[in-house]
N, C-alpha and C positions, 0 to 999 in steps of 0.2 A: 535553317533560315526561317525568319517566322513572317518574311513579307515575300508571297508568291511569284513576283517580281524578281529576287536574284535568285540566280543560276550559278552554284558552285561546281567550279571545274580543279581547283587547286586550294588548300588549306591556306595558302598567303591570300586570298580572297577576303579572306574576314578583316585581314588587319586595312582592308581600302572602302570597307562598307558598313554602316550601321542599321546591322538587319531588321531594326525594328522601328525607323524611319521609314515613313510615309510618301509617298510621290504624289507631288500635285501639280496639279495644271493650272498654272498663272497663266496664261496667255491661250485666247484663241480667236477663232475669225479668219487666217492668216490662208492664201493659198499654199504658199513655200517657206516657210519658217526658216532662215537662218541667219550669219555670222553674228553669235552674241559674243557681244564685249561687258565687264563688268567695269563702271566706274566707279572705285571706294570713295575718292572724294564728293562725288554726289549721289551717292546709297542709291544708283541704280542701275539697272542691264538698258544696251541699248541692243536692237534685234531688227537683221531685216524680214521686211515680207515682199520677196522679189517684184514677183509678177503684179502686185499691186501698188509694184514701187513707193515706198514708203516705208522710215524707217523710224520702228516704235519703241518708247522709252516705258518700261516696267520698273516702277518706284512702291517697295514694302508700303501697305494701307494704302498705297495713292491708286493702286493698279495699272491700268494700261493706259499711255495719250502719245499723242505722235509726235515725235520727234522731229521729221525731216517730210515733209511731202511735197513736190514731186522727189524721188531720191535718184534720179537717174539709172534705176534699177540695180541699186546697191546689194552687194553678198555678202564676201566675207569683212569682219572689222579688226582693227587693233589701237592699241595704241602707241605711241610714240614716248621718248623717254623724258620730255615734258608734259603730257598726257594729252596731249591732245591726238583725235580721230583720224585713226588714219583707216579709207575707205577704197575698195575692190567696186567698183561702178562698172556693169556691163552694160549700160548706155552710150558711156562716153568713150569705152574701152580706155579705162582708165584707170589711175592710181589718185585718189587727192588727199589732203591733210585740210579739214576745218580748223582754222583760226580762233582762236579766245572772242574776238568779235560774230564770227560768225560765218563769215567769207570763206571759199574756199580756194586753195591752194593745188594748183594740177603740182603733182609729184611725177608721173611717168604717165604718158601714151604712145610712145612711140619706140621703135630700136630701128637700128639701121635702118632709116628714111621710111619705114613701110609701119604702121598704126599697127596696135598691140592686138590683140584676139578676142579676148575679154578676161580681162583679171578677175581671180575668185576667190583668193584667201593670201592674207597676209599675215606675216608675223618683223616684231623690230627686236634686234638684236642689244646687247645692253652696249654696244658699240655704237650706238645709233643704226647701221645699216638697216634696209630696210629690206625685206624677201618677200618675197611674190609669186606666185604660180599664174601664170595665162593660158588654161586652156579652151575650149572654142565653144562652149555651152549657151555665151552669153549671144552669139552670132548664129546659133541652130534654128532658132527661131523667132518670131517677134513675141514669143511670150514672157521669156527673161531678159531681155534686150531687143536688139534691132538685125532681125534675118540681115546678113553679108558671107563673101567670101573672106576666108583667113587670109591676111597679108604675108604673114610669118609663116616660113616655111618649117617651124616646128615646134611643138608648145611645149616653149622652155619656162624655169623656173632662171626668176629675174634676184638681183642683189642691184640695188641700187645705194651708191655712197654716199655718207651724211655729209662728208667735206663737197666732194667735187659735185656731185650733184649726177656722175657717169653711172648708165645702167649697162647692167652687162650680165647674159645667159650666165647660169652655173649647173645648169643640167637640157637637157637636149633630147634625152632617149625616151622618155614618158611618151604615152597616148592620148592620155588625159591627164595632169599632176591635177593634184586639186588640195587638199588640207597638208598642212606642213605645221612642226612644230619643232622648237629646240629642245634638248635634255635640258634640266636643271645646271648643270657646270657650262651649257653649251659648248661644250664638245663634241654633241653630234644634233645632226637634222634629219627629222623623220619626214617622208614627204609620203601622201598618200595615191596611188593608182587607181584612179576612176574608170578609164578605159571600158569597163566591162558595160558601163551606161547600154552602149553602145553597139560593140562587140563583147560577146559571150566570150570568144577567145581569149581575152585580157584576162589575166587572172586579178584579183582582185586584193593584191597586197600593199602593204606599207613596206615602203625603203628604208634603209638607213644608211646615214654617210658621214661621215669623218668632216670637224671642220679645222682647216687649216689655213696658213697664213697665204695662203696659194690659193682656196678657194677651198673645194669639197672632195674628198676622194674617197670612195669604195663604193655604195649605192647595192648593197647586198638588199636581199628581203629580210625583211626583218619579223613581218607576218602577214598569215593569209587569212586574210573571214572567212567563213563558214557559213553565212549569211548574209547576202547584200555584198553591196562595197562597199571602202572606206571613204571617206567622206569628211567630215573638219577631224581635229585629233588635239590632244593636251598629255601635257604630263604633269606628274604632280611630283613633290616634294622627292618621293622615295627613288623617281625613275622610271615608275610604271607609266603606260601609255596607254591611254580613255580613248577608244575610237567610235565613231557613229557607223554603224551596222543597217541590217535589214530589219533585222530583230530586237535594236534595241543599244547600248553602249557597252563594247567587250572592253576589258581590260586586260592588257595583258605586262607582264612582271619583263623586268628590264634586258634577261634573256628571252624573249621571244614567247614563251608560255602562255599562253589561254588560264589567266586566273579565274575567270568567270564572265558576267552578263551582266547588267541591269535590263531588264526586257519592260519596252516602251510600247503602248497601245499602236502607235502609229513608227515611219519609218523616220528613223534618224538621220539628220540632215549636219547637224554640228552641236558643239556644246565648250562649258566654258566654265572655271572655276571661279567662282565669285562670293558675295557673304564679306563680314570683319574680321573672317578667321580665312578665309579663300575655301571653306570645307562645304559651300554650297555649290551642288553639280546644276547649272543650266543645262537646259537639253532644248535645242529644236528640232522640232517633229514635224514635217508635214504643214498643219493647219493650226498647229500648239506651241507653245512654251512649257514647258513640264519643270517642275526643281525636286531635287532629293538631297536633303545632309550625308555626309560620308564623312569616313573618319579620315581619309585622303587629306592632303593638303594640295590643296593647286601649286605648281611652281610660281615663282614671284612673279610678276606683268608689273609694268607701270602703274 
């Protein structure tokens, strides 16, 4: 490898990197760098910076300008499958959708009678549905949100439906869920276990589960870092799954494997394929925005 940055662990490592692309750092300034979303139709990432609530817009030549401020302490992003933003606010402990005007749209804060925890990452299914993890990060302290006690007796992973508008748990056993993402065929949902933030005892793996017309079923591990915990996650084109590390972004091959590393100056918080071809890796780090080309394709997004 000729950029001291990747770490090969398995020979299918090459065919997801182009070892002699450069990593740069777009973005800095930021306390807590995360949920980047890539907009194709306006050539650019949006990204929050929690704690200093505010969500900033990185456009090729234009650099960095803000987006959204105050953003009600916005995390993770996506979009929706007529593109518009749909946002994880641990302010409002909420879910919303910004409108083509600008307004925005509360989508979910509440389940049975008692306000959500603080939602952190979303992802929309090409069914419209919309998935969600809420666990309690955003209510630990007034640095990402607003110090409270959890309402929810368990930080579940929410599906909320395009028709009726009905949100409803699809996972329950996590300590902390926090980054989720679909395979490519969405056939299955990888959900990440942060838990260990907190408790050392939580191991610090990603799930996987089965999706079905019922809902979700198996929730096996699918893999354990070695470094850090997981944290946002993607998959790209082939199946492989990009996770945010201690160390930096592992990737691992669609059986479970450790194909290798991209190792990041600072600690990885989430990341996101974007670019005209989807083959550019965002990364948020910490106090950065970092990019690297890859020979990866990102799975489709809106």
């Amino acid at each position: 490898m000729t950029q001291s940055f990747y770490e090969q662990h398995d020979p299918r490592f090459l065919a997801c990197v182009v070892p002699y692309s450069p990593m740069e750092e777009i973005a800095t300034g930021c306390r807590w760098a995360e949920g980047p979303v890539w907009f194709a139709d306006h050539g650019c990432l949006l990204f929050s910076d929690i704690p200093n609530e505010r969500i900033l817009r990185w456009t090729p030549g234009a650099g960095v300008s803000t987006f959204r401020q105050p953003s009600n302490f916005a995390n993770g992003h996506t979009r929706d499958r007529q593109g518009r933003l749909i946002s994880c606010e641990h302010g409002g402990r909420r879910v919303t959708r910004t409108e083509p005007d600008g307004s925005i749209t509360v989508l979910a804060d509440r389940w049975g009678g008692r306000r959500l925890n603080s939602p952190n990452d979303v992802v929309v299914r090409s069914d419209g549905s919309i998935w969600f993890t809420d666990p309690t990060y955003g209510i630990l302290s007034d640095y990402e949100g607003y110090r409270a006690e959890p309402e929810q007796t368990a930080r579940h992973v929410f599906r909320l439906d395009p028709v009726t508008g009905d949100l409803a748990p699809v996972v329950s056993d996590f300590v902390q869920p926090n980054g989720l993402c679909f395979s490519p065929d969405e056939s299955l949902l990888y959900i990440a276990e942060s838990g260990s933030s907190h408790d050392p005892a939580v191991p610090p793996v990603i799930r996987r589960f089965r999706v079905t017309e019922r809902g979700l079923s198996g929730g096996e591990v699918f893999a354990t870092l070695d470094c850090g915990l997981p944290d946002g996650i993607r998959c790209d084109m082939a199946g492989n799954l990009w996770s945010s590390a201690g160390d930096g972004v592992h990737i691992f091959a669609p059986d479970g494997t450790l194909l290798g590393k991209i190792r990041v100056p600072q600690r990885v918080a989430n990341l996101t394929f974007g670019g005209p071809r989807r083959n550019r890796l965002f990364i948020t780090a910490t106090t950065s925005v970092y990019l690297v080309f890859v020979a990866a394709t990102g799975a489709q997004t809106p």
